[in-house]
C-alpha positions, 0 to 999 in steps of 0.5 A: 500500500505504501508503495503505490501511495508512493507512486501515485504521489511521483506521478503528481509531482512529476507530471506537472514539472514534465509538462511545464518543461515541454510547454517551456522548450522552444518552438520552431519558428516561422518560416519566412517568405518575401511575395513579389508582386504577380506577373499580370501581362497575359491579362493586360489588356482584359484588366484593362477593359474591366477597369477601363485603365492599366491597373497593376492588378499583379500589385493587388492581388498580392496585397490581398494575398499577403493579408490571408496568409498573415492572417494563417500565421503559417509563414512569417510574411516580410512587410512590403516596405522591406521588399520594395527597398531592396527591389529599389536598390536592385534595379529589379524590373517589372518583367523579373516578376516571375523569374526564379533566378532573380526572385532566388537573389532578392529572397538571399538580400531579405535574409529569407527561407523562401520567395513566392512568385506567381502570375494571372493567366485568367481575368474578367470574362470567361468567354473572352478569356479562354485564350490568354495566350492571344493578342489580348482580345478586346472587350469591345470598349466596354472600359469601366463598368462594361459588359453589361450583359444579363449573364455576367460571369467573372473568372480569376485564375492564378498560380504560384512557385515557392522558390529556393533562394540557395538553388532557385529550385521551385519547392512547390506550386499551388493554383487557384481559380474563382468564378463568380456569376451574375445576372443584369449587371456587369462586372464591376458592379452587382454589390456593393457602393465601389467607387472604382480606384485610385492612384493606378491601383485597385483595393482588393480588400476593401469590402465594396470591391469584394462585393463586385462580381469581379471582386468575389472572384478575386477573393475566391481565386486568392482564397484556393491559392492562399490555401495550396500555398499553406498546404506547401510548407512543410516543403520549406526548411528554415535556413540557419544563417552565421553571422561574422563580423568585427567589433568596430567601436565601444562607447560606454555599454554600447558595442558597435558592430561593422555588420547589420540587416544585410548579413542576417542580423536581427534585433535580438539575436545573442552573438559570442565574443572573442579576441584572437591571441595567435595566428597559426601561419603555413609555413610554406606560405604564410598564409595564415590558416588558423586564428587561435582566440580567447572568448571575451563575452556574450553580446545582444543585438538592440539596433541595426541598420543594413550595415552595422548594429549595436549590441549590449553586453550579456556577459563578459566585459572589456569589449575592444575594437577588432574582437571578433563576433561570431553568431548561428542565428534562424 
C-alpha cells in the first residue's frame, strides 16, 4: 500500500514539472517568405477593359494575398516596405516578376527561407478569356463598368512557385481559380457602393470591391491559392544563417558592430565574443590558416541598420575594437 501511495504521489509531482518543461522548450519558428508582386501581362489588356485603365492588378492581388496568409500565421510574411527597398536598390524590373533566378537573389538580400512568385493567366470574362495566350482580345470598349450583359460571369485564375533562394529550385506550386456569376449587371458592379480606384491601383480588400462580381472572384481565386500555398510548407526548411563580423567601436555599454540587416542580423539575436591571441601561419606560405582566440563575452543585438548594429553586453566585459563576433542565428 505504501508503495503505490508512493507512486501515485511521483506521478503528481512529476507530471506537472514534465509538462511545464515541454510547454517551456522552444518552438520552431516561422518560416519566412518575401511575395513579389504577380506577373499580370497575359491579362493586360482584359484588366484593362474591366477597369477601363492599366491597373497593376499583379500589385493587388498580392496585397490581398499577403493579408490571408498573415492572417494563417503559417509563414512569417516580410512587410512590403522591406521588399520594395531592396527591389529599389536592385534595379529589379517589372518583367523579373516571375523569374526564379532573380526572385532566388532578392529572397538571399531579405535574409529569407523562401520567395513566392506567381502570375494571372485568367481575368474578367470567361468567354473572352479562354485564350490568354492571344493578342489580348478586346472587350469591345466596354472600359469601366462594361459588359453589361444579363449573364455576367467573372473568372480569376492564378498560380504560384515557392522558390529556393540557395538553388532557385521551385519547392512547390499551388493554383487557384474563382468564378463568380451574375445576372443584369456587369462586372464591376452587382454589390456593393465601389467607387472604382485610385492612384493606378485597385483595393482588393476593401469590402465594396469584394462585393463586385469581379471582386468575389478575386477573393475566391486568392482564397484556393492562399490555401495550396499553406498546404506547401512543410516543403520549406528554415535556413540557419552565421553571422561574422568585427567589433568596430565601444562607447560606454554600447558595442558597435561593422555588420547589420544585410548579413542576417536581427534585433535580438545573442552573438559570442572573442579576441584572437595567435595566428597559426603555413609555413610554406604564410598564409595564415588558423586564428587561435580567447572568448571575451556574450553580446545582444538592440539596433541595426543594413550595415552595422549595436549590441549590449550579456556577459563578459572589456569589449575592444577588432574582437571578433561570431553568431548561428534562424
Amino acid at each position: 500500500m505504501k508503495r503505490i501511495l508512493f507512486a501515485v504521489l511521483l506521478l503528481v509531482t512529476v507530471c506537472p514539472l514534465m509538462a511545464e518543461a515541454q510547454s517551456a522548450a522552444p518552438q520552431p519558428r516561422k518560416k519566412r517568405v518575401a511575395i513579389l508582386d504577380f506577373d499580370y501581362a497575359t491579362v493586360r489588356t482584359n484588366s484593362a477593359a474591366v477597369f477601363g485603365t492599366d491597373i497593376d492588378v499583379g500589385k493587388g492581388i498580392v496585397d490581398l494575398l499577403v493579408k490571408g496568409l498573415v492572417t494563417d500565421g503559417t509563414y512569417s510574411v516580410i512587410e512590403r516596405a522591406a521588399l520594395d527597398k531592396i527591389l529599389a536598390e536592385q534595379n529589379f524590373s517589372n518583367s523579373d516578376r516571375a523569374n526564379p533566378a532573380s526572385a532566388a537573389k532578392i529572397g538571399k538580400l531579405l535574409g529569407v527561407d523562401a520567395i513566392i512568385v506567381g502570375g494571372i493567366t485568367q481575368f474578367g470574362n470567361e468567354t473572352q478569356n479562354t485564350n490568354i495566350g492571344g493578342a489580348g482580345g478586346g472587350f469591345g470598349g466596354f472600359g469601366l463598368g462594361g459588359f453589361g450583359r444579363r449573364n455576367s460571369k467573372a473568372i480569376v485564375t492564378l498560380d504560384a512557385r515557392i522558390v529556393d533562394i540557395d538553388t532557385g529550385e521551385i519547392l512547390g506550386v499551388a493554383d487557384g481559380k474563382g468564378e463568380s456569376k451574375r445576372e443584369s449587371t456587369s462586372l464591376t458592379g452587382g454589390g456593393g457602393s465601389w467607387r472604382g480606384f485610385g492612384a493606378g491601383g485597385v483595393n482588393f480588400g476593401a469590402s465594396d470591391f469584394q462585393q463586385t462580381i469581379i471582386g468575389e472572384a478575386v477573393k475566391a481565386a486568392v482564397d484556393q491559392l492562399s490555401t495550396g500555398l499553406i498546404a506547401n510548407a512543410p516543403k520549406l526548411q528554415a535556413r540557419v544563417i552565421t553571422v561574422e563580423g568585427l567589433v568596430a567601436a565601444v562607447a560606454g555599454d554600447q558595442i558597435v558592430l561593422n555588420v547589420g540587416a544585410k548579413t542576417g542580423l536581427k534585433l535580438g539575436n545573442q552573438m559570442n565574443v572573442a579576441r584572437v591571441t595567435s595566428e597559426i601561419k603555413d609555413p610554406a606560405t604564410g598564409q595564415v590558416i588558423r586564428r587561435l582566440t580567447t572568448p571575451v563575452g556574450i553580446i545582444e543585438i538592440v539596433d541595426v541598420d543594413d550595415i552595422s548594429a549595436v549590441a549590449k553586453a550579456v556577459s563578459g566585459t572589456d569589449f575592444k575594437v577588432g574582437d571578433a563576433v561570431k553568431t548561428t542565428t534562424q
